[in-house]
N, C-alpha and C positions, 0 to 999 in steps of 0.2 A: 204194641209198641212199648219198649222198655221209656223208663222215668225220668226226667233227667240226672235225679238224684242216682240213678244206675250208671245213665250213661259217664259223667264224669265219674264217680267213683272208678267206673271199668278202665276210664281212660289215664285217669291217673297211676291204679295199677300196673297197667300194664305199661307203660314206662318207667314205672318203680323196679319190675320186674326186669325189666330188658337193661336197666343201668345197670342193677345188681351184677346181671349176667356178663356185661360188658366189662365189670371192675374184676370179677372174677377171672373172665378169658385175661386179661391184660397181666394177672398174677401170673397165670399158666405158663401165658409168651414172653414173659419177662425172665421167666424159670428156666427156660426156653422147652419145655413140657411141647409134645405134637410139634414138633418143627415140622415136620414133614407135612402139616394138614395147608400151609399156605400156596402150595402147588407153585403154579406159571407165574402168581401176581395176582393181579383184580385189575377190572373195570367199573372205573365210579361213576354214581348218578350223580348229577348237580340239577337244579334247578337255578333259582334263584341266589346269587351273590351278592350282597349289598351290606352294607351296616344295620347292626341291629335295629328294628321298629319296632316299638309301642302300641302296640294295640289292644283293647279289652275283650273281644273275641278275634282268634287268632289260629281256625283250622290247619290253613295252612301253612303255618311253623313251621314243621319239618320242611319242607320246601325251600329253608331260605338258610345259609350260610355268610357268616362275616367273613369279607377279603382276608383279615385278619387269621382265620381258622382256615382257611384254604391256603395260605402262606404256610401257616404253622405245620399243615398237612401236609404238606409237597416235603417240607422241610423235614420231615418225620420219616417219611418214606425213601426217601436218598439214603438217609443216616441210616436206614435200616436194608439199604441195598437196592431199592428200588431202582429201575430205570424207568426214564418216560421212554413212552412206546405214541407214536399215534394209532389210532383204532384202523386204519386202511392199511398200516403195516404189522397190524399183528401178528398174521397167517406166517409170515417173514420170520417172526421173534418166535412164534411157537417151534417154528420146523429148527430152528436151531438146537431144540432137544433139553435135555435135564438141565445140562451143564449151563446154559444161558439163566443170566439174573433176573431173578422175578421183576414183569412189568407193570408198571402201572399205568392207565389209558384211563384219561379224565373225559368226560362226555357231560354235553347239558342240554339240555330237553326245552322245547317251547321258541327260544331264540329272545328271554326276556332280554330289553335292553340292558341292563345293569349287568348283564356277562360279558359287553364290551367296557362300559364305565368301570367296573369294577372287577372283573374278573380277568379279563385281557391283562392288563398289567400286573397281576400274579406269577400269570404262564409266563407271560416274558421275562419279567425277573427273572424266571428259573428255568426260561429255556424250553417249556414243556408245552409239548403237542396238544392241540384240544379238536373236539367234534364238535360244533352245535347242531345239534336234530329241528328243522324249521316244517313249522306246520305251515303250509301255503296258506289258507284261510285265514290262518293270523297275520301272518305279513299282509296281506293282502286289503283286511279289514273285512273279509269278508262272513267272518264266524267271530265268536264270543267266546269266551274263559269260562264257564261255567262256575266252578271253583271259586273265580276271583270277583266274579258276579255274583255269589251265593253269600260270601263273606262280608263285602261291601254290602250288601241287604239286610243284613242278618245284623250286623251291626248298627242299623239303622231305625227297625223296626220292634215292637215287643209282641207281635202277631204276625204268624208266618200264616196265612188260607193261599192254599195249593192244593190244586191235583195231583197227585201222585202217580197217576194211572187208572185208579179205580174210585174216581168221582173226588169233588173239594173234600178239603179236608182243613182245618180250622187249629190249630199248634200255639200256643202263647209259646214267645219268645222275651221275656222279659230278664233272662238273667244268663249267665256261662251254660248251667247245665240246658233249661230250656230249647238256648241256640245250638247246643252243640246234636241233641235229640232231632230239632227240624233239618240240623246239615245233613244226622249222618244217613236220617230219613232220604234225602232229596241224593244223597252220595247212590245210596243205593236201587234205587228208581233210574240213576242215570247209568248204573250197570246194565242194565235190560233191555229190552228190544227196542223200548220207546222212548230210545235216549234224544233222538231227534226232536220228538213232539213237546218232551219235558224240557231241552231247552228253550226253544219257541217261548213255552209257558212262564220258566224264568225271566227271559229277558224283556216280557211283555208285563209283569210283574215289577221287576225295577224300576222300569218307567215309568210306572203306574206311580212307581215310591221315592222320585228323584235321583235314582240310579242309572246311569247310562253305558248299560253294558260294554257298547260302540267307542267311549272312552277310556274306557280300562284298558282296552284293548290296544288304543293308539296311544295311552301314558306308558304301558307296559312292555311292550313286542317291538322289536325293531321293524323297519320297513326294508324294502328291497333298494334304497341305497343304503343304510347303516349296514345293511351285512355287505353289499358289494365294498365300504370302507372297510370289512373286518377282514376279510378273507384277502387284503391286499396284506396281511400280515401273514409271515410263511407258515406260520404255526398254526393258521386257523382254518380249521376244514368246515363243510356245510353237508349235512345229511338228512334224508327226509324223515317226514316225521305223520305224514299222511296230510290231508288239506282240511278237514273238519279236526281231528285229535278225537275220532270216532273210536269206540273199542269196535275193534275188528271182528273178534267173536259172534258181533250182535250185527252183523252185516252178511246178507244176500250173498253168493261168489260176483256178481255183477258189481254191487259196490264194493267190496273189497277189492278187487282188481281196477279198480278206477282212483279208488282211495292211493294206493299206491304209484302207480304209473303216473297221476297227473301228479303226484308229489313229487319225482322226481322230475319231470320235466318241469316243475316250478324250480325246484334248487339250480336244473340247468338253465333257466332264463337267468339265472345272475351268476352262475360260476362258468357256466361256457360248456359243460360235461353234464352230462347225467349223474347223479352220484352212486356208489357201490354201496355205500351203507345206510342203515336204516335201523330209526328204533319206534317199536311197537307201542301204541300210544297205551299209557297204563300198563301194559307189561305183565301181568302176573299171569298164572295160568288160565285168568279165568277170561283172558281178554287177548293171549297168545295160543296159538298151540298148534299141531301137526300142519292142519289146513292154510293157516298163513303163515307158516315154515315156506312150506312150498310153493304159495304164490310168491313169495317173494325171490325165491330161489327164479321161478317160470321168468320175472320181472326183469331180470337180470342183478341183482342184489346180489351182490357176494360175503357180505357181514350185515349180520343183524341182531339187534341187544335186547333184552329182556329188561323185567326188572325182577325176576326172580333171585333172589339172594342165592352168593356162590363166587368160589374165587376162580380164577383160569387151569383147567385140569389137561391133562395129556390129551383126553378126547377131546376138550375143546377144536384140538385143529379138526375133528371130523364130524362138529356140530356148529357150523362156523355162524351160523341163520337162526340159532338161540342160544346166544349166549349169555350167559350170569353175569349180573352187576350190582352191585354193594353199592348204597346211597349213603352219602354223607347227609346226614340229619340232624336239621337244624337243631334238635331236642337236645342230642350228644357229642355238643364240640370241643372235644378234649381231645387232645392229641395222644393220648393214652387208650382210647377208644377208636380213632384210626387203626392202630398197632397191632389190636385186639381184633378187628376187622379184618387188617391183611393178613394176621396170621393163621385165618384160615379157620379157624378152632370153632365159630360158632356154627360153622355150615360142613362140620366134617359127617353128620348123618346126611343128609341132602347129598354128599360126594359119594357116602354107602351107598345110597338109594339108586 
C-alpha cells in the first residue's frame, strides 16, 4: 500500500496535470483549433450543487458544484451555441443530423436534496431540461452513501482498523495524506465483489464512532415526496439509478436484473411511468460494459449514460444504452474549462478509439 506522502503527492499532481491540460485545450478552442472534435454536444454529470463547504478532509470535492458555477456554465454554453436538450429527447436532436446545434443535456446522480434547493432554480432561470438518476435505496432510507459515510469517519477519527476483505487491518489516519491512503484503500475494496459485506463493515464502524450513516442519508437524499415536488416542475425529469448504487459489474445476472427493474418501478411509484432512462451507478468501464448494455436495453431502457468521458458523436444515436458524459468538477469551476470540455478537444483520442 502506497504512503500517504505518495498518495497526496499523486493526487495533487494529477490535478496539476489535468488543469494544465484544461488551460491548454481552452487556448486551442479559443483559437478555434479542432472545431470539429466537439461533435453533437455533451452530456454532463452533476452531483452535488450547493455553496462552497469547508472542510479539512474533502474526497469528495469533485462531486460538488457552486449554484454559482452551474449559472456561469449554462451561461457559457448558449454563448457558445449550445441548446438545452432534455436527456429523453435526445434521440430526437441527434436524428436531426450535422446541421442541428450542439446540445447540451445536464443530468445528476444520487437525487441529493440541494439539486432541488439549489440547482432547480438555475435550470429555471435558464429554461433548461434536467434528469435526476434516483437510487431507490436512498429515497427509501434503506441503503447508505458509502462515500459520504467514509468521509464523515475519516474526518473524525486518526485510526482507521478495517477489514478490507482479507482480514483487520489497522491504517493511522491522523492527517490529509494518512485519510486520504485509508479512503482510497476502502474506494477500492468497494470496487470488488465484496462491495456489500464491506459496506455492512463501514456502517457498523461509524456507529461504533458516532457516525450515523442512516443520517447522512435522510440530511442528504430527497424522499419520495420532495421529488413528487420536483417533477411537478416541467423541466424535471426522474431516472433510475439502481436501488443499492451497487457497481453492476460486480453483480450476479440475477441481481443485476433486479437491481434495474425494481429501480425503475421505484421512480414509477412517484412519476406514474416507468422511466426510459438510466444511469449506471459509477460508470466507468470498470463497473459498465457490454452485459449491462443489454440488460438494460432486455429492461426496456431506451437511454442510458456512462460516466466515461466523451462528447455526443454521430454514433451516439446507434449506442444510445452507453453513452459518454463529461462531469463538471468541483476541482475545475472556471468557465473557460467548461469551453475546453465542450469543445471536444480533450476526448478526441477516445472519439479515434
Amino acid at each position: 500500500m502506497q504512503g500517504p506522502r505518495t498518495i497526496t503527492a499523486r493526487r495533487l499532481i494529477k490535478r496539476t496535470i489535468i488543469q494544465s491540460g484544461l488551460e491548454a485545450v481552452s487556448l486551442a478552442a479559443s483559437a478555434g483549433l479542432f472545431s470539429g472534435a466537439r461533435g453533437r454536444g455533451s452530456i454532463f454529470t452533476l452531483h452535488h450543487v450547493r455553496p462552497a463547504v469547508e472542510k479539512s478532509f474533502y474526497p469528495s470535492e469533485h462531486l460538488s458544484i457552486t449554484p454559482d458555477f452551474l449559472d456561469a456554465a449554462i451561461t457559457t454554453l448558449k454563448a457558445a451555441g449550445h441548446v438545452a436538450v432534455a436527456l429523453e429527447d435526445l434521440p430526437g436532436h441527434l436524428a436531426l443530423g450535422k446541421d442541428a446545434a450542439p446540445a447540451m443535456v445536464f443530468t445528476l446522480d444520487d437525487g441529493y436534496r440541494d439539486n432541488a434547493v439549489h440547482a432547480r432554480p438555475v435550470f429555471e432561470k435558464h429554461g433548461v431540461p434536467y434528469t435526476i438518476f434516483v437510487a431507490g435505496g436512498f429515497v427509501d432510507r434503506t441503503h447508505t452513501i458509502w462515500w459520504e459515510t467514509a468521509e464523515a469517519l475519516l474526518n473524525k477519527v486518526d485510526r482507521f482498523d478495517f477489514d478490507f476483505g482479507g482480514g483487520p487491518v489497522s491504517l493511522p489516519a491522523r492527517n490529509f495524506g494518512e485519510k486520504y491512503t485509508a479512503y482510497d484503500a476502502l474506494a477500492l475494496a468497494m470496487a470488488g465483489p465484496d462491495q456489500d459485506a464491506i459496506a455492512t463493515r463501514l456502517d457498523e464502524l461509524a456507529r461504533s464512532s458516532g457516525v450515523s450513516p442512516e443520517a447522512i442519508v435522510r440530511e442528504e437524499v430527497m424522499d419520495d415526496g420532495e421529488l413528487r415536488d420536483l417533477i411537478g416542475s416541467p423541466l424535471a425529469r426522474l431516472g433510475a439509478h439502481t436501488i443499492s448504487h451497487a457497481n453492476l459489474a460486480q453483480t450476479d445476472p440475477a441481481r443485476l436484473r433486479d437491481e434495474l427493474d425494481r429501480s425503475a418501478d421505484r421512480v414509477a411509484r412517484i412519476t406514474g411511468e416507468r422511466p426510459v432512462t438510466l444511469a449506471y451507478p459509477y460508470g466507468d468501464r470498470s463497473a459498465a460494459g457490454t452485459r449491462e448494455f443489454e440488460a438494460a436495453r432486455e429492461l426496456g431502457f431506451k437511454i442510458a449514460v456512462t460516466t466515461v468521458p466523451g462528447v455526443l458523436q454521430r454514433s451516439s444515436l446507434g449506442n444510445l444504452l452507453s453513452l459518454n458524459r463529461t462531469s463538471l468538477n468541483g476541482y475545475y469551476q472556471k468557465t473557460r474549462y467548461v469551453e475546453a470540455l465542450a469543445s471536444g478537444i480533450p476526448f478526441m483520442r477516445n472519439a479515434a478509439a
